[in-house]
Backbone bond lengths (Angstrom), bond angles and torsions (degrees), N, CA, C in turn:
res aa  C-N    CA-C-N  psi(-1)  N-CA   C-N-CA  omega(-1)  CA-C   N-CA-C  phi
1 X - - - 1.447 - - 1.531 109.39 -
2 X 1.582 118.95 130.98 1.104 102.14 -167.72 1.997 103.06 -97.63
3 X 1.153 101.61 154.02 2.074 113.15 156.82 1.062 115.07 -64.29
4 X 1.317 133.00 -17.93 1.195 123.40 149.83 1.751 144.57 -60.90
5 X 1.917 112.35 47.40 1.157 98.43 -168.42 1.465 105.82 -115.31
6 X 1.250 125.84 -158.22 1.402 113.46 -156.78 2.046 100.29 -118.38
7 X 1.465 97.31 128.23 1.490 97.25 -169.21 1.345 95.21 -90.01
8 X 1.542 127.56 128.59 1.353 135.84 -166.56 1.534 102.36 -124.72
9 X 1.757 123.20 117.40 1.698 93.27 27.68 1.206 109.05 -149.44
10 X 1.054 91.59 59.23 1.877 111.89 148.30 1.378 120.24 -79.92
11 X 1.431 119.26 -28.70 1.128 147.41 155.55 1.962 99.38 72.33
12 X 1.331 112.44 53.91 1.338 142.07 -179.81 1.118 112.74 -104.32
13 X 2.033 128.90 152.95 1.237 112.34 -174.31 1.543 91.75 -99.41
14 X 1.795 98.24 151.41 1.795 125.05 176.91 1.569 86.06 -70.21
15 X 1.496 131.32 -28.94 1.478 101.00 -166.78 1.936 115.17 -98.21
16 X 1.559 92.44 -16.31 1.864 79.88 177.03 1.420 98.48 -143.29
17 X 1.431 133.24 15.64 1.463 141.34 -173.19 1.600 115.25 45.97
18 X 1.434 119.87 31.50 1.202 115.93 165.90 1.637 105.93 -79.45
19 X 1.177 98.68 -165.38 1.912 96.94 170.99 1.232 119.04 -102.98
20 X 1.005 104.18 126.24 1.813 115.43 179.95 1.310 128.00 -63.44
21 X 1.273 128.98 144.11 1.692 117.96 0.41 2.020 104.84 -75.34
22 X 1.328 93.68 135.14 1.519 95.41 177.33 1.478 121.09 -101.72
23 X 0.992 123.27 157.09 1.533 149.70 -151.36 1.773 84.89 -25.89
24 X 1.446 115.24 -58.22 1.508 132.36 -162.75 1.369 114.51 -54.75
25 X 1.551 104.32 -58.36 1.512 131.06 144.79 1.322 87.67 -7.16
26 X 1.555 105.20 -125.56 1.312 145.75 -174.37 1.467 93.53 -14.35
27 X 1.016 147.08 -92.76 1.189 138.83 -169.60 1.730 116.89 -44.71
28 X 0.933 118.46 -27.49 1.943 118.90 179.16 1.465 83.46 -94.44
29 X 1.417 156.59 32.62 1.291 144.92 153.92 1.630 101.66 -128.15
30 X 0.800 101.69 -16.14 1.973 110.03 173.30 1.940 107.51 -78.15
31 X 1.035 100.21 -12.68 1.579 114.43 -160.11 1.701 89.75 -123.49
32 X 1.261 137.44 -56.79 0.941 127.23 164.22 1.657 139.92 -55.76
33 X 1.710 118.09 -27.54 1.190 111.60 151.95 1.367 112.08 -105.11
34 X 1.106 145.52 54.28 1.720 141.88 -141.84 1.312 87.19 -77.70
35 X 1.815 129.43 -48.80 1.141 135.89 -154.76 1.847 114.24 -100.34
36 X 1.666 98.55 -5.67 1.729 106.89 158.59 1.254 119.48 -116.03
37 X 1.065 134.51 52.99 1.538 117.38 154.14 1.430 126.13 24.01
38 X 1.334 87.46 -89.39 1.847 112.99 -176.21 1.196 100.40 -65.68
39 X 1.133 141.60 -69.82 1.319 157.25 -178.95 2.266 90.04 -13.75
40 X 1.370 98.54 -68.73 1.535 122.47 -177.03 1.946 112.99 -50.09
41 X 1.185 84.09 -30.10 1.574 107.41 -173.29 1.648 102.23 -70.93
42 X 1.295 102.53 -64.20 1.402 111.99 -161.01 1.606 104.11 -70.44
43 X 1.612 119.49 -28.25 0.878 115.80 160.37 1.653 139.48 -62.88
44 X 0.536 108.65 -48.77 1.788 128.35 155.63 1.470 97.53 -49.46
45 X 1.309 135.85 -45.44 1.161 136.00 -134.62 2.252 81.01 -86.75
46 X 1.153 111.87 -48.48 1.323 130.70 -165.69 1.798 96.56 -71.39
47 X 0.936 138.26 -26.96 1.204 152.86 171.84 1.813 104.96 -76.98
48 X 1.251 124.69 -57.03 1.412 121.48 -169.24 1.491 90.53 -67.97
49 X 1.209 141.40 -36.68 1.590 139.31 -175.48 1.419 95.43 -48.58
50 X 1.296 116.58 -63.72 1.050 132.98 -169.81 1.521 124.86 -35.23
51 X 1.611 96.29 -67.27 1.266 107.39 168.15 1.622 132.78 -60.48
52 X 1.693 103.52 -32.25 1.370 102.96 168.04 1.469 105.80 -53.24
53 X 0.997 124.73 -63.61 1.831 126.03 -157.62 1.178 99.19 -45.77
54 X 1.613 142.56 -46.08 1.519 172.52 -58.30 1.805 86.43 -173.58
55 X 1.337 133.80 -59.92 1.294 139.07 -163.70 1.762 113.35 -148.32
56 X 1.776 103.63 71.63 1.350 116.07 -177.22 1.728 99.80 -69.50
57 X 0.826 136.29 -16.81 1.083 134.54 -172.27 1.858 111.01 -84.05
58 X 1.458 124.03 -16.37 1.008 133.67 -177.79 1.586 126.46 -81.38
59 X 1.421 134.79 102.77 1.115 128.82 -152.62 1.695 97.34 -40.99
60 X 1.304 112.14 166.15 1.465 131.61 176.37 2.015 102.99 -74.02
61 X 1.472 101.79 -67.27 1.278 73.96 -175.77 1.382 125.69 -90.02
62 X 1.246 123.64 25.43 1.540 132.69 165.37 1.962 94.85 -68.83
63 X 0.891 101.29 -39.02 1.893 107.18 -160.30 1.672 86.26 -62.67
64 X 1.798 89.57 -57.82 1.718 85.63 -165.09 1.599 140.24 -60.73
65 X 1.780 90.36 -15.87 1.850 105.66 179.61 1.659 92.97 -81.86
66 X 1.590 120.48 -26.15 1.581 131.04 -177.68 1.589 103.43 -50.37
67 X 1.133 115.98 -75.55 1.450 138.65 -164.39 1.438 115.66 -88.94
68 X 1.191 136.19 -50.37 1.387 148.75 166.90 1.489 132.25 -69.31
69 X 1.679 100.13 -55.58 1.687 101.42 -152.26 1.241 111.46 -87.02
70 X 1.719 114.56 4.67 1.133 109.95 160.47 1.708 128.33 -90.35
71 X 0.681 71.98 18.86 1.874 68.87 -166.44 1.859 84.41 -115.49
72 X 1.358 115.28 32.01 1.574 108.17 160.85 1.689 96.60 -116.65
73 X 1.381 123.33 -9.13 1.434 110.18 -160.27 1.440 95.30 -103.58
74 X 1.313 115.38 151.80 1.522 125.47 155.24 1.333 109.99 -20.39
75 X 1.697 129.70 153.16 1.188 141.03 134.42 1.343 120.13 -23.31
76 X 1.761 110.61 -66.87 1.144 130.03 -161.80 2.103 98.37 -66.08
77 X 1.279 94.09 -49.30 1.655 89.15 -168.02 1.690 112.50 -46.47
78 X 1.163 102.96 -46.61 1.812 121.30 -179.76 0.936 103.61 -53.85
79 X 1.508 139.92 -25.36 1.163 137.04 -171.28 1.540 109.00 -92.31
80 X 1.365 121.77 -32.63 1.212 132.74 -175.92 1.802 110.08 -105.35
81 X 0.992 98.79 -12.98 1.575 100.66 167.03 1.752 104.44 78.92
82 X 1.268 125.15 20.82 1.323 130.57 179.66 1.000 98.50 -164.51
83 X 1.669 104.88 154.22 1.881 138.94 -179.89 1.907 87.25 -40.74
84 X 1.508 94.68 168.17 1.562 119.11 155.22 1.217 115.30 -106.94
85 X 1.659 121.90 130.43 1.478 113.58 164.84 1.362 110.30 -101.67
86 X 1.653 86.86 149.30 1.917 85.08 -170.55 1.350 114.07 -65.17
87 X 1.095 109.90 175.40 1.953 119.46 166.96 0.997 108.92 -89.68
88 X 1.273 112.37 170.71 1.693 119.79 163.15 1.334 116.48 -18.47
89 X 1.759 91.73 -66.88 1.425 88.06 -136.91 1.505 93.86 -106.81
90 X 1.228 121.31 21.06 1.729 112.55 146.17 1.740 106.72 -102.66
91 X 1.239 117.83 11.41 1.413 113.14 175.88 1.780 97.82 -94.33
92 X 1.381 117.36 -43.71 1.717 116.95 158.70 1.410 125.00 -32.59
93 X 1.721 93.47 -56.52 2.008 103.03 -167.88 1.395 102.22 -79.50
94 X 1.064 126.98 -13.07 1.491 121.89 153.16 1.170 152.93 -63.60
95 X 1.329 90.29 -41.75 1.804 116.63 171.32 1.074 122.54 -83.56
């Protein structure tokens, strides 16, 4: 079980008081649905409800890039804080 869960409803992490889900979070749930996507989505998805009710005052899509819009980007991008551009040669197998 990880210390990384979300103290509500401040909606902060119990394990390093950043805001949840945090970096640690997010990554032990990237690894935990690796093979559901959606599964990860909908979960989060049930959580951002949450938190809106929890913090009406919080723009909508601040919550949603919070809870959701990461779990559309690469590993690698989150880590670097920017998009990926393709390479060559997935810019080929694409086209």
């Amino acid at each position: 079980m990880t210390s990384h869960g979300p103290v509500m409803p401040i909606w902060s992490c119990g394990g390093c008081d950043l805001p949840w889900p945090c970096p640690t979070r997010r990554r032990e749930l990237r690894a935990e649905y690796a093979d559901a996507p959606v599964s990860l989505a909908l979960y989060l998805g049930a959580y951002l409800i949450q938190a809106a009710e929890d913090m009406p005052w919080a723009p909508a899509g601040t919550l949603h890039r919070r809870f959701v819009g990461w779990t559309r980007q690469p590993p690698e991008a989150q880590r670097r804080g920017t998009a990926t551009v393709p390479t060559e040669t997935e810019r080929r197998q694409a086209g």
